[in-house]
VODREN-249678 format. One line per field, with one value per residue (C-alpha): residue in one letter; x, y, z; residue number from 1. Coordinates in Angstrom, 1 decimal, padded with zeros to 4 digits. Example, Ala and Ser with C-alpha at 12.3 -4.5 7.8 and 13.67 -1.06 7.14 Angstrom:
# residues 2
resn: (A / S)
c1: (012.3 / 013.7)
c2: (-004.5 / -001.1)
c3: (007.8 / 007.1)
resi: (1 / 2)
# end
This chain:
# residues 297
resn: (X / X / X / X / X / X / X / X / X / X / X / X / X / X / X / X / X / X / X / X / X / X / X / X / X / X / X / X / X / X / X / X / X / X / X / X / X / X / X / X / X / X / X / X / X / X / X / X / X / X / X / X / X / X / X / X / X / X / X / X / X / X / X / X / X / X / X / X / X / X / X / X / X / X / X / X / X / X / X / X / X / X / X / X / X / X / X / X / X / X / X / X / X / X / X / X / X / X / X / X / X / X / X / X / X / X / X / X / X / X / X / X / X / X / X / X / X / X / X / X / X / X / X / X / X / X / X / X / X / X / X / X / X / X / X / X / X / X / X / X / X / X / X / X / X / X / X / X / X / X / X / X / X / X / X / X / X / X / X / X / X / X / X / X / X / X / X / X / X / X / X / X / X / X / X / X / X / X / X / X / X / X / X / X / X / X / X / X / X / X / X / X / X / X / X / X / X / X / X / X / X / X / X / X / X / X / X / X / X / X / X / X / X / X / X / X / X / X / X / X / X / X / X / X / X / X / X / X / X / X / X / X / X / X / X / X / X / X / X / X / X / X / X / X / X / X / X / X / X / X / X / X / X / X / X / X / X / X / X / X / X / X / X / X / X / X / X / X / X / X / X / X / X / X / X / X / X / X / X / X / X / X / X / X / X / X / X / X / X / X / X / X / X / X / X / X / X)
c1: (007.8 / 008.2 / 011.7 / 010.5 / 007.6 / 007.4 / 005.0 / 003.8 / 005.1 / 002.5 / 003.2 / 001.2 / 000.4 / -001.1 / -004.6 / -004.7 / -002.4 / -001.0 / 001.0 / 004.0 / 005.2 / 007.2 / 010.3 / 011.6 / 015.1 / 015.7 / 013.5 / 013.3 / 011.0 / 008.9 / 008.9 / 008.1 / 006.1 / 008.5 / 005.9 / 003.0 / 000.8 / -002.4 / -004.7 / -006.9 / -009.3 / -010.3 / -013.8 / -014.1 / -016.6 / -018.6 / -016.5 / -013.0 / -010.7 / -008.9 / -005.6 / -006.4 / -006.1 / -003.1 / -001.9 / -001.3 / 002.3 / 005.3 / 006.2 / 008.6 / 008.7 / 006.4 / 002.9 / 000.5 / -001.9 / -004.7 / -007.3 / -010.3 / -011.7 / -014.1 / -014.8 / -014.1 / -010.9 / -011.1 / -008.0 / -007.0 / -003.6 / -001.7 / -003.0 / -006.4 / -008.1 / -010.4 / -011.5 / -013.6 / -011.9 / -014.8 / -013.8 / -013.4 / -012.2 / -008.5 / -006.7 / -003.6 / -001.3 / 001.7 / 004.2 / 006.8 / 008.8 / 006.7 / 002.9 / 001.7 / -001.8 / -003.8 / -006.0 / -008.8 / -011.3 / -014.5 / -017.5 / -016.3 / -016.5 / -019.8 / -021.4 / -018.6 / -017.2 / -014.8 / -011.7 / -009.7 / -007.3 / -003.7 / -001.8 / 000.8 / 004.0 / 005.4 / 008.6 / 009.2 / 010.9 / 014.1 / 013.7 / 010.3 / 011.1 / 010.5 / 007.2 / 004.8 / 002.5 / -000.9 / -004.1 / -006.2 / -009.7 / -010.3 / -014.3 / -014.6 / -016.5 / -013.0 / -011.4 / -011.8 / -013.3 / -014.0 / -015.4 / -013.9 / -014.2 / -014.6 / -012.6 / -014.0 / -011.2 / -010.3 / -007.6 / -006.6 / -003.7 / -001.3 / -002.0 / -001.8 / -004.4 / -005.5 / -006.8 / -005.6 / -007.3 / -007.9 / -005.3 / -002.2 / 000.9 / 004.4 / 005.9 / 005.0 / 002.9 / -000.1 / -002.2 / -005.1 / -008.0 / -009.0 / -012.0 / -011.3 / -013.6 / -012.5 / -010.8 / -010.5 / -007.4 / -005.5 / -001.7 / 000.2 / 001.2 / 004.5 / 004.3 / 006.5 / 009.9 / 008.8 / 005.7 / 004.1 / 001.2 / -000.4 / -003.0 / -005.5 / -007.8 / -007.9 / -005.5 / -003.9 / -001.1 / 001.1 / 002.7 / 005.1 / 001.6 / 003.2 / 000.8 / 000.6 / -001.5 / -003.7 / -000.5 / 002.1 / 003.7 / 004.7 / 007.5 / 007.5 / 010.6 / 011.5 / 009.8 / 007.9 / 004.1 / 002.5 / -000.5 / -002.7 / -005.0 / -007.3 / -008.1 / -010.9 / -012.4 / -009.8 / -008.8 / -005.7 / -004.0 / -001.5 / 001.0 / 004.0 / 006.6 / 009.6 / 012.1 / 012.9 / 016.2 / 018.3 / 016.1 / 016.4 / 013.8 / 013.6 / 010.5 / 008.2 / 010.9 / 011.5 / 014.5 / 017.6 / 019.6 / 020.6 / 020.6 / 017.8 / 015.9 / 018.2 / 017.0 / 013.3 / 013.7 / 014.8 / 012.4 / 009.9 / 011.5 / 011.7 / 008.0 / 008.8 / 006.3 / 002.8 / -000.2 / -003.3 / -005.6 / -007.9 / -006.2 / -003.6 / -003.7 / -001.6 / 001.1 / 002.9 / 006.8 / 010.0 / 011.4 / 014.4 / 017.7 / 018.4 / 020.3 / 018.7 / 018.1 / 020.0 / 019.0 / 016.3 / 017.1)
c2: (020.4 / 016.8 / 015.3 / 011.5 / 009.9 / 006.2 / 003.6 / 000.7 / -002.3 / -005.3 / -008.1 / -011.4 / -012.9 / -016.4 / -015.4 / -011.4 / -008.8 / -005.8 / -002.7 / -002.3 / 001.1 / 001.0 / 000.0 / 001.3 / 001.3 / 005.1 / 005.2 / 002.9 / 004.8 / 007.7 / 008.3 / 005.0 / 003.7 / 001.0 / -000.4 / 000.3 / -002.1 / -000.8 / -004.1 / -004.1 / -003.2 / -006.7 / -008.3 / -011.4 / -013.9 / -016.2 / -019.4 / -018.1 / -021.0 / -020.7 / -020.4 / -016.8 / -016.3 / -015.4 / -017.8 / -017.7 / -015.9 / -014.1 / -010.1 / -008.6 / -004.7 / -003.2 / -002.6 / -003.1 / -000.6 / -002.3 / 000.5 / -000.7 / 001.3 / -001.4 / -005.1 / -007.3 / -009.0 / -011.2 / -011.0 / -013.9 / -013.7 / -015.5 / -013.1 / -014.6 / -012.1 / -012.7 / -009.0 / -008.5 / -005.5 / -003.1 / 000.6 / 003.3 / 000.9 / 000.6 / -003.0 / -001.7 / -004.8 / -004.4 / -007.2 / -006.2 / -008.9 / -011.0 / -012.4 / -014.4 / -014.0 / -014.4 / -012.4 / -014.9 / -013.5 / -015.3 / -013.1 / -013.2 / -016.7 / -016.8 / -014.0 / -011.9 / -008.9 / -005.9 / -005.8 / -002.6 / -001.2 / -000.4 / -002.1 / -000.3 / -001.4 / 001.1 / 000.5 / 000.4 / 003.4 / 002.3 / 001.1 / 000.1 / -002.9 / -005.8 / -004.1 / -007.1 / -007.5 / -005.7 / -005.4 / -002.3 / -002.4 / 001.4 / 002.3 / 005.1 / 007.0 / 007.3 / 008.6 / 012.6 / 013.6 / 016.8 / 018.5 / 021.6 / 023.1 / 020.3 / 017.8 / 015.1 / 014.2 / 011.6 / 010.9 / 007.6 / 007.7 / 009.8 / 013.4 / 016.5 / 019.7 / 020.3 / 016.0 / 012.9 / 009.8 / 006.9 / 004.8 / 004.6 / 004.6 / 005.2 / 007.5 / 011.2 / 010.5 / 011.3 / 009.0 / 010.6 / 009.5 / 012.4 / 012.2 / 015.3 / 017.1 / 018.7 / 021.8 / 021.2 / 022.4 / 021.0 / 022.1 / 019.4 / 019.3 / 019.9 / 018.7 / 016.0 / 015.5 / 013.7 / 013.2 / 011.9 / 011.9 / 008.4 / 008.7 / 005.4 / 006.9 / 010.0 / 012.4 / 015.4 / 018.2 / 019.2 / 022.6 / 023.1 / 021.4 / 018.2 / 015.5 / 012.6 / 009.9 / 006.4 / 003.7 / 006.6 / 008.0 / 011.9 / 012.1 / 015.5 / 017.7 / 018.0 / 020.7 / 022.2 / 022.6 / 021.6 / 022.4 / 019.4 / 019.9 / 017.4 / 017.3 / 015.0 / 013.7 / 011.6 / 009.4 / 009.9 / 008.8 / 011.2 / 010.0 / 010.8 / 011.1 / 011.2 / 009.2 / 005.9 / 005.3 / 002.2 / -000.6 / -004.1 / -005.7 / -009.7 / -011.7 / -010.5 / -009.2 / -005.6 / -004.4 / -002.4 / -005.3 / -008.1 / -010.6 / -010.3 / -010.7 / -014.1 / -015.3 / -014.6 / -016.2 / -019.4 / -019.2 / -019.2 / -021.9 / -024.0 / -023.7 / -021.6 / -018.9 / -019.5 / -019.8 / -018.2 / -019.6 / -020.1 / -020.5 / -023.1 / -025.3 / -024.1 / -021.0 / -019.8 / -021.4 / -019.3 / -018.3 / -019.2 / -017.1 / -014.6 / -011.3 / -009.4 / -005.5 / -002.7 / -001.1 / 001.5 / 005.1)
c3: (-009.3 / -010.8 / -009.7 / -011.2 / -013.2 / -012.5 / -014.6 / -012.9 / -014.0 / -013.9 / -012.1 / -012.2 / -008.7 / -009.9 / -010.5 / -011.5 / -012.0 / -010.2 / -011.1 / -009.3 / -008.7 / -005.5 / -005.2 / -008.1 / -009.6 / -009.1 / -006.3 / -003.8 / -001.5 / -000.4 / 003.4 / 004.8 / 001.8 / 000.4 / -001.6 / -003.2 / -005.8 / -007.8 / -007.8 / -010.6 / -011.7 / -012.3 / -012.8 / -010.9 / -012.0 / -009.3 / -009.3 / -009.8 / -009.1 / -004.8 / -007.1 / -007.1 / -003.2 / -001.8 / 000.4 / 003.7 / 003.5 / 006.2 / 006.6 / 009.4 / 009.8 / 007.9 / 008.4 / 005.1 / 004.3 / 002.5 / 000.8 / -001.8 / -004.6 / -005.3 / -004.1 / -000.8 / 000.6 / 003.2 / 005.7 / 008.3 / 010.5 / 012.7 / 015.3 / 014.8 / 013.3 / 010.4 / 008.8 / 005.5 / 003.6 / 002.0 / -000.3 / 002.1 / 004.7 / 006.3 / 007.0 / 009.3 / 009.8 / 011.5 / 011.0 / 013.6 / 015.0 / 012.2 / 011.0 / 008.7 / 006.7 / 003.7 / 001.4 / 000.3 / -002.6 / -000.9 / -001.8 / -005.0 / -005.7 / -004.3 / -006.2 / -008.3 / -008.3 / -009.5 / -007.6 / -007.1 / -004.4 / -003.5 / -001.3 / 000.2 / 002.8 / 004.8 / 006.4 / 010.5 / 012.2 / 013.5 / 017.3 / 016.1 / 013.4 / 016.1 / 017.8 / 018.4 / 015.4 / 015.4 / 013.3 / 013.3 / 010.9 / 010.8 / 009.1 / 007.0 / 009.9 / 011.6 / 008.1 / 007.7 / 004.5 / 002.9 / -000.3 / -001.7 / -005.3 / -007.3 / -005.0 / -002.7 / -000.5 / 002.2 / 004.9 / 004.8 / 006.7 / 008.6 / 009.7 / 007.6 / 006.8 / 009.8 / 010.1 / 011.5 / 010.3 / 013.0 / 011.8 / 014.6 / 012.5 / 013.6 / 011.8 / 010.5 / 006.9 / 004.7 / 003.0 / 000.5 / -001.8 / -003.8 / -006.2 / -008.4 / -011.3 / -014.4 / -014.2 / -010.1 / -008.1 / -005.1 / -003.7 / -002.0 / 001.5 / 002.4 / 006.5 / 005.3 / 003.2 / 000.3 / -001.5 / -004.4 / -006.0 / -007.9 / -010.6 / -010.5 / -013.1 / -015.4 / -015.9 / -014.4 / -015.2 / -012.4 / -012.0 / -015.2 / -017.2 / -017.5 / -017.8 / -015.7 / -016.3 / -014.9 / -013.3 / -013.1 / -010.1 / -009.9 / -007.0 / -006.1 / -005.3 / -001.3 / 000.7 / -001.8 / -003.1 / -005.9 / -007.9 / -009.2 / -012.2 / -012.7 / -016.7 / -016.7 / -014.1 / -012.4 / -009.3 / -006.8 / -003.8 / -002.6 / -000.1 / 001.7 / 004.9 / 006.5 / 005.6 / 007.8 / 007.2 / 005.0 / 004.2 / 002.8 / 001.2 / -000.2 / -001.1 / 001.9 / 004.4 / 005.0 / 007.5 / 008.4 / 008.9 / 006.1 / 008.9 / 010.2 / 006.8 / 006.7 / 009.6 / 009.0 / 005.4 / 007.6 / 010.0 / 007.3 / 005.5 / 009.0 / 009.9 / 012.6 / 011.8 / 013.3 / 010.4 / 010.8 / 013.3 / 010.7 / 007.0 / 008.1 / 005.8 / 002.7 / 002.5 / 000.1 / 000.3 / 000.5 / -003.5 / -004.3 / -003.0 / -005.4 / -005.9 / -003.2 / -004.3 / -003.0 / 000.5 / 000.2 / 001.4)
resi: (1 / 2 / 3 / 4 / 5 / 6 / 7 / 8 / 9 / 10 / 11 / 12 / 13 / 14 / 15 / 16 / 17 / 18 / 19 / 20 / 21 / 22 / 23 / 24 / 25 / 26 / 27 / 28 / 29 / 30 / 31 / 32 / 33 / 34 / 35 / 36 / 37 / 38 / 39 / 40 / 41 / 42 / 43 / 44 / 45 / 46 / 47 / 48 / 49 / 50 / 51 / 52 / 53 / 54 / 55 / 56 / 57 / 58 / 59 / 60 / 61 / 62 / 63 / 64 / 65 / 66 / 67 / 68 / 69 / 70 / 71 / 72 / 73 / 74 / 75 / 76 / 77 / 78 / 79 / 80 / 81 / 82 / 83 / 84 / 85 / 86 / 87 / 88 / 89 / 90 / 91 / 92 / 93 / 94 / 95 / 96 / 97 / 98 / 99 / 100 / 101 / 102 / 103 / 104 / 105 / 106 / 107 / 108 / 109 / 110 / 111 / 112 / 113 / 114 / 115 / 116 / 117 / 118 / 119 / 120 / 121 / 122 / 123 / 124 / 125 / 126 / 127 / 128 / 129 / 130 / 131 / 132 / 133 / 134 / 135 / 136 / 137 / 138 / 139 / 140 / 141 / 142 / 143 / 144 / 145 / 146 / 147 / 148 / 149 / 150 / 151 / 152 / 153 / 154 / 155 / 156 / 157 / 158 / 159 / 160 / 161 / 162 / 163 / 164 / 165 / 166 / 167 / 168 / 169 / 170 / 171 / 172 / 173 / 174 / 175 / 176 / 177 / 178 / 179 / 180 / 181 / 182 / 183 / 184 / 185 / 186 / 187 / 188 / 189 / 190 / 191 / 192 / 193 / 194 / 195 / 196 / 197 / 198 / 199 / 200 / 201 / 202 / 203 / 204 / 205 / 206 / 207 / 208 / 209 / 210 / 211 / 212 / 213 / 214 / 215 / 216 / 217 / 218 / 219 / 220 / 221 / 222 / 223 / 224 / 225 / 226 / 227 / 228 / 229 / 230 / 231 / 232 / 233 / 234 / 235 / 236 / 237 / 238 / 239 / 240 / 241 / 242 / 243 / 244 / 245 / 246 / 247 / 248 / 249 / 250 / 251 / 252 / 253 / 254 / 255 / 256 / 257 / 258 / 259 / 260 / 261 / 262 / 263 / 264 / 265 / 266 / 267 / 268 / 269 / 270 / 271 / 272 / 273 / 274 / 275 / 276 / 277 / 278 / 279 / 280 / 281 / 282 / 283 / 284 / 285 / 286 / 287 / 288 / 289 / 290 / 291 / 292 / 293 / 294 / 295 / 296 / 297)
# end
């Protein structure tokens, strides 16, 4: 059953737009995912302006789960890595103790493209928030798939169903791309506390027949299945985990402790937080205080 629907709210990032769904007023989280953008879709024409990068920018304990639909990001970090981002592939980055990076739109201005993901953050375990930072690019070879009446499926992340993706995360979750036809049926796992299930495209009915529709969020009730029509053909992620505890997001900073976001936020502002080895030039500076939200649980 449906406990909340959430809309994304769009969100412009200096160049193109996202659709926000996580955090969310009346729900901050679901398992560890504390965030979770829908990019796109967007054509990009050959010549778009460097305004529309992100800049090279800070996180602390999360790690971002990048996942295309269509297009090509290019990733650079502090850790040195440069890594193209392709659909069907997984960018792992684990901020930890803290990294910086940027998401540069380079094939595009050569040649143009479509652009379409989600970009998801999912919150540290406690004892695990100030791991050193890591990078994992995971191929679609290592990502389990499957077809089933009507459904083409994929594991992005996480373990459930009898699969475990190649993506080392660190803390019980499910990740999944579903591709589903008309009239096709899937029931939700319930190896994990709480789920939900995102439509990108289409439209489906869950359980009781209510309809959910392309940019909304179904959060499902705790513990128990549910039944996903599809009503045309239609695109889903559907995610979920165990809870991680209180969490305090501001601006790119995710943790248990309020001090420990203020002391990134000065690090940041200092210079103290290495550039990428290779996109050092420009970053993104620290917002302006604000209100910060209230902690996610």
């Amino acid at each position: 059953m449906i406990e909340l629907i959430i809309d994304q709210r769009r969100k412009d990032l200096g160049g193109f737009e996202v659709g926000r769904v996580l955090p969310f007023a009346k729900r901050r989280a679901v398992g560890p995912f504390v965030f979770f953008d829908h990019m796109g879709p967007v054509d990009m024409p050959a010549g778009i302006p460097k305004t529309v990068d992100v800049r090279p920018h800070p996180h602390i304990g999360i790690s971002t789960l990048t996942y295309l639909f269509d297009g090509e990001i290019t990733h650079r970090d502090s850790l040195g890595v440069q890594q193209d981002i392709r659909p069907a592939e997984v960018n792992w980055m684990t901020a930890g103790s803290g990294v910086t990076h940027s998401e540069r739109f380079e094939r595009a201005r050569m040649e143009g493209l479509r652009l379409e993901g989600i970009q998801a953050w999912l919150a540290l375990p406690d004892g695990q928030e100030e791991v050193d930072p890591s990078f994992q690019h995971v191929g679609s070879s290592d990502l389990p798939t499957w077809i089933e009446s009507g459904v083409k499926g994929r594991l992005v992340a996480g373990e459930t169903m009898g699969m475990k993706a190649g993506v080392s995360t660190f803390s019980p979750l499910h990740y999944m791309h579903l591709e589903m036809e008309p009239g096709a049926r899937f029931q939700t796992p319930t190896d994990h506390a709480e789920s939900a299930v995102y439509v990108v495209q289409g439209m489906v009915e869950i359980d009781d027949g209510r309809p959910v529709g392309p940019g909304q969020m179904a959060v499902l009730e705790k513990g128990l299945p549910s039944i996903i029509v599809a009503q045309q053909p239609t695109t889903l992620m559907v995610l979920g985990g165990e809870p991680v505890g209180e969490r305090f997001i501001e601006w790119n900073f995710v943790s248990s402790s309020k001090e420990r976001i203020e002391q990134a936020k000065a690090d940041w502002r200092a210079g103290r937080m290495k550039l990428p080895d290779m996109d050092d030039q420009e970053f993104i500076p620290l917002p302006p205080d604000r209100t910060p939200p209230p902690p996610m649980s």
